[in-house]
N, C-alpha and C positions, 0 to 999 in steps of 0.2 A: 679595584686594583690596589695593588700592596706600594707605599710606597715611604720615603725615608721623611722624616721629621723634616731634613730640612728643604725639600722639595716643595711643602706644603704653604700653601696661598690661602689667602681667604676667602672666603666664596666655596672652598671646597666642602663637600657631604661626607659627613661619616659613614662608611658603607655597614661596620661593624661595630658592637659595642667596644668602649674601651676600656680595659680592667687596669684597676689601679691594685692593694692592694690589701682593697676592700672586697668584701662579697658583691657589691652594687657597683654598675658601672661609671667612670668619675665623667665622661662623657659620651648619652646615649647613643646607638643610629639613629640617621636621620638628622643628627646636627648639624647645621649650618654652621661652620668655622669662622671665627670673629679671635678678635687680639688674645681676651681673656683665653680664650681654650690653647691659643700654643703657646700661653705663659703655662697654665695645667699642664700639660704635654712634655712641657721642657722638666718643671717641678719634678715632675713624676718620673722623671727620665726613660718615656717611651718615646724611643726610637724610631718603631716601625708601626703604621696603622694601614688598613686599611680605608680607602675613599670610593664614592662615584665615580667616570669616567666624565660625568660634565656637572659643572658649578652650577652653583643659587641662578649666577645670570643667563644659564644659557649656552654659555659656552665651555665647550671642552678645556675638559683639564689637560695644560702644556709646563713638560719641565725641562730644564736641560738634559739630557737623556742620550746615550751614547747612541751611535747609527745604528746597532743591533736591538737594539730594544725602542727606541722610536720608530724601527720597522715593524716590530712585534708589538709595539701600540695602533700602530695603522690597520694592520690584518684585524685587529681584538676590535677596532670601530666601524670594520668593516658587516662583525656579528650581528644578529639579532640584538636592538636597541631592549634595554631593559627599562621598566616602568618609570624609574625617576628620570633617565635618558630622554624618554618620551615627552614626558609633562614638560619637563624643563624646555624643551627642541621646542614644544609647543607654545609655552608660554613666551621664550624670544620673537618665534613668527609671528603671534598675536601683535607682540609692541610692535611691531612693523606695520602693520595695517594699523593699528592706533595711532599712528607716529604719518601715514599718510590721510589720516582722519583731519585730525590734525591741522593736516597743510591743504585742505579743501578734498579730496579723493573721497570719490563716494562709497559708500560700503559696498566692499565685493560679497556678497552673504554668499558665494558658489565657494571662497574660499576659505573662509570662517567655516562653512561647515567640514570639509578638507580635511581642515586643523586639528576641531577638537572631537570626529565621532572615533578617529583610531583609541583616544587615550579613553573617553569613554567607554569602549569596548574592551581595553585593560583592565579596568573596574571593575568593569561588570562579571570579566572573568575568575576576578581576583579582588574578592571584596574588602581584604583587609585595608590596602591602599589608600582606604579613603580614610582612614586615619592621618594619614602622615601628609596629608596637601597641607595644612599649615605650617607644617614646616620649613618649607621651601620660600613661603613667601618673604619677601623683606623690605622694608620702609619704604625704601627707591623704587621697587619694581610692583608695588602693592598692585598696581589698577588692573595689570595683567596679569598675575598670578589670580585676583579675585575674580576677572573674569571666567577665566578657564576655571576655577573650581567650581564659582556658582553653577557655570555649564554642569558641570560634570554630577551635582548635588543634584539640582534639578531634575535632569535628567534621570537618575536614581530613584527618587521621591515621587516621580510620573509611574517608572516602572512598578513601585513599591505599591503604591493605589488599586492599580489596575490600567493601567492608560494602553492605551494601543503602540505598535510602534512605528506609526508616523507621526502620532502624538508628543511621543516620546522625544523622537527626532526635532520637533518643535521645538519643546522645553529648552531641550538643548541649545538651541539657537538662539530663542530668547532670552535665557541664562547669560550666553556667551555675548550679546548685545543691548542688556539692560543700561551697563555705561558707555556706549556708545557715546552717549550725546556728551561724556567729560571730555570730549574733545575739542569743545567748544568754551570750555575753562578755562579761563585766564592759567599758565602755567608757575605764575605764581602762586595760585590758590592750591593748584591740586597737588603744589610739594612744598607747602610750607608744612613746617616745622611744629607751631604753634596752633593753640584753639582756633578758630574761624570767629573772625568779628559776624555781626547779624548780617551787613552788608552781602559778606566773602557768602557767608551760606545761603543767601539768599538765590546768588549768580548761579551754585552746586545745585540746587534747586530745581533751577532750570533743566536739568539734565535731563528729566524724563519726558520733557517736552521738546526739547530739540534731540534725542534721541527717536524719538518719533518722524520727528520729520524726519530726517536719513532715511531711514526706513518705508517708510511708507508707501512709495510707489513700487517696491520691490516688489514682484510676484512669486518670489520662492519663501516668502513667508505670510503662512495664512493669516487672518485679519485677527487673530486670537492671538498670536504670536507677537505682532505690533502690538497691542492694546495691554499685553503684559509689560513692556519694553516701556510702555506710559504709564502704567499703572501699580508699577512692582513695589510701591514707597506708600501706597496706600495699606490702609487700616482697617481691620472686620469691625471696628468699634468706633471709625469715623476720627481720628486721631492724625490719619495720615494728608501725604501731600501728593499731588497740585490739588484734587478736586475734593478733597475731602470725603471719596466716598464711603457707602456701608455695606456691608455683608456679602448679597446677592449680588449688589451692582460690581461687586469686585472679581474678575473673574479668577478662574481657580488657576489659569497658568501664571495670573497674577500675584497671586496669594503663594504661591510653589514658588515660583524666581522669589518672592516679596521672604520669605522665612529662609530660602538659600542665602539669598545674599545677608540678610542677619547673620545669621551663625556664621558663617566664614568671616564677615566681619568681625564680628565680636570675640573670635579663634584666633586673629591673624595680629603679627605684627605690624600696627598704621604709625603713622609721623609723629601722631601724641596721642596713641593708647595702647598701654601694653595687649598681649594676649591676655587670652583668659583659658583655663581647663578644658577640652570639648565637656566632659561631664558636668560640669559645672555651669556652663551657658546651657547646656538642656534643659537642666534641674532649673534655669532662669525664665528661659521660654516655656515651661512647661507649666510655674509657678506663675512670677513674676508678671511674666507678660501676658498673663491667662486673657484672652475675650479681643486680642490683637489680629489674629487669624483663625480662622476656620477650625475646630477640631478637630478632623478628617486630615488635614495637612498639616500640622501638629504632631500628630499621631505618625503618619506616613516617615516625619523626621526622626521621632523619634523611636520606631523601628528600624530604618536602616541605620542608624549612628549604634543603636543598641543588638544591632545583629552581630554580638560576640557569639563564639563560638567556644565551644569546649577544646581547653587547652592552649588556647590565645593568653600570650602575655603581657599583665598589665603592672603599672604603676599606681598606688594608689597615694592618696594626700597624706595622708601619714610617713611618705615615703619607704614605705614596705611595698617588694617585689611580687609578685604571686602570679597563679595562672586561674584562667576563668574554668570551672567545673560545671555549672548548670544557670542558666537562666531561666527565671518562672517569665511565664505567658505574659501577666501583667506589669513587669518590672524592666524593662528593656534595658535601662539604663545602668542598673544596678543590681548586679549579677552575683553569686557565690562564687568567691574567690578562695583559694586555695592559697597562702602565704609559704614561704621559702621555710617555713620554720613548722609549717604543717598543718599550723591555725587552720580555719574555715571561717571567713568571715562571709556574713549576709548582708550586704550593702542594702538592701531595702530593710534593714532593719537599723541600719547606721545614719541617723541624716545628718551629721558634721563628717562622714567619711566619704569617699568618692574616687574614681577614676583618674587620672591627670593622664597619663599615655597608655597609650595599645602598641605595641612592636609588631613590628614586621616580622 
């Protein structure tokens, strides 16, 4: 929706780029609005931008708005919800059942899955999407923005394999309920601001074991489904927690939630750690954290994160604009880029260059 500079709150989504009056835009789509951007806004003296129809939190965007056109906002919410509409609607009802977690209320898992198979099925339609979940997430609302993505990564990375689709539907679930059990975290711990003493993390710790228990007598999730939900924080090299296991004993829906929720971790904004580049945490797990997970599930990530397509627009670290023109078989991550100026750059030939965003 179009609306006046000074109508504009924070929490609101950029719906469109914003040109300043530069070639690059001075604030991408997909921004999440904070103070700095409507001192930019004002500097720049843009007026008029376009936004989402609902905030970072969830809830719809409300302005003062004469009776004629806050009618013609009701009819426009009455449409077909668009993708960020979706996520966002989902991730407020998610902290609702968190938030009854919480206060003893046992997991409804009939509506957990409700929740998140429509926005997964958005994805799936529309691959690019799964670019831009991190952008949505933010300090205060992390635990339910991570949930719903990990669900939605998951789930993707199932499909990406070969997995069935009730398999799939698993994933999903178990994605969406690996932190279950932070409900059970002191609520000082799980929004402080600061590092975690060894104590605090040892409490977080806990998670995947009293996430279990929630779970457990449920019958609408298979015994592979739970055992991920326990198991998602383990290690193919034995590094991980509660039990320390290795390899085979780890199982693979474990190892799939266990590398989702990395990555959207390591993407997202948390209480004390910034983001990081999606291409850059790849090129991390893919280096880095080699002999951590399975290579089969590795791989599986790093095909669907690297399913660019020809003509998708990226950002790269250099801060040059361009669009994707071919990706080789073996290089998912790091595709031939085509720059505004007509270059051709070969990112698998570049290793200090790299992706930072994919537009919508």
């Amino acid at each position: 929706m179009k609306v006046h500079r000074g109508e504009i709150q924070l929490g609101c989504i950029v719906a469109e780029d914003i040109m300043g009056m530069a070639v690059n835009p001075i604030i991408p789509k997909n921004t999440v609005l904070e103070e700095e951007h409507l001192n930019i806004l004002q500097a720049f003296h843009i007026n008029e931008l376009y936004i989402e129809k609902t905030k970072a939190d969830g809830n719809p965007f409300k302005s003062p708005l004469s009776s004629d056109k806050a009618n013609q906002e009701e009819t426009d919410s009455q449409e077909t919800t668009g993708f960020v509409d979706l996520y966002l609607t989902t991730v407020k009802e998610y902290k609702k059942e968190f938030v009854n977690w919480q206060s003893g209320t046992a997991v409804n898992v009939a509506r957990v899955r409700e929740l998140i198979l429509p926005v997964i099925q958005q994805v799936e339609q529309n691959h690019i999407y799964i670019y831009s979940l991190h952008h949505y997430s933010t300090k205060k609302d992390y635990l339910y923005h991570h949930a719903v993505s990990v669900s939605i990564i998951s789930s993707l990375i199932g499909k990406k394999i070969g997995l069935q689709s009730g398999q799939i539907n698993q994933l999903a679930l178990a994605g969406a309920l690996a932190d279950c059990g932070m409900a059970k975290v002191s609520p000082h711990i799980l929004f402080k601001e600061q590092p975690l003493t060894e104590s605090e993390f040892k409490e977080v710790k806990l998670h995947t074991a009293n996430g279990y228990k929630m779970v457990k007598d449920t019958p609408l999730l298979k015994s592979e489904t739970k055992l991920a939900i326990f198991q998602h924080h383990e290690r193919f090299d034995g590094t991980g927690y509660p039990a320390s296991e290795k390899s085979e004993r780890i199982h693979l829906y474990s190892q799939i939630v266990g590398i989702s929720d990395m990555f959207h971790a390591m993407t997202s904004e948390r209480m004390y750690r910034s983001k990081q580049p999606i291409f850059k945490v790849l090129d991390m797990i893919s280096k880095d954290l080699f002999g951590k997970f399975d290579i089969k599930v590795v791989e599986g990530l790093l095909q669907l994160m690297g399913d660019l397509r020809t003509g998708n627009r990226v950002k790269l670290s250099t801060g040059e604009f361009g669009e994707v023109i071919y990706t080789k078989p073996n290089a998912f991550t790091s595709p031939i880029v085509k720059l505004k100026t007509d270059e051709i750059v070969d990112l698998s030939q570049q290793k200090d260059i790299y992706i930072t965003e994919v537009f919508i």
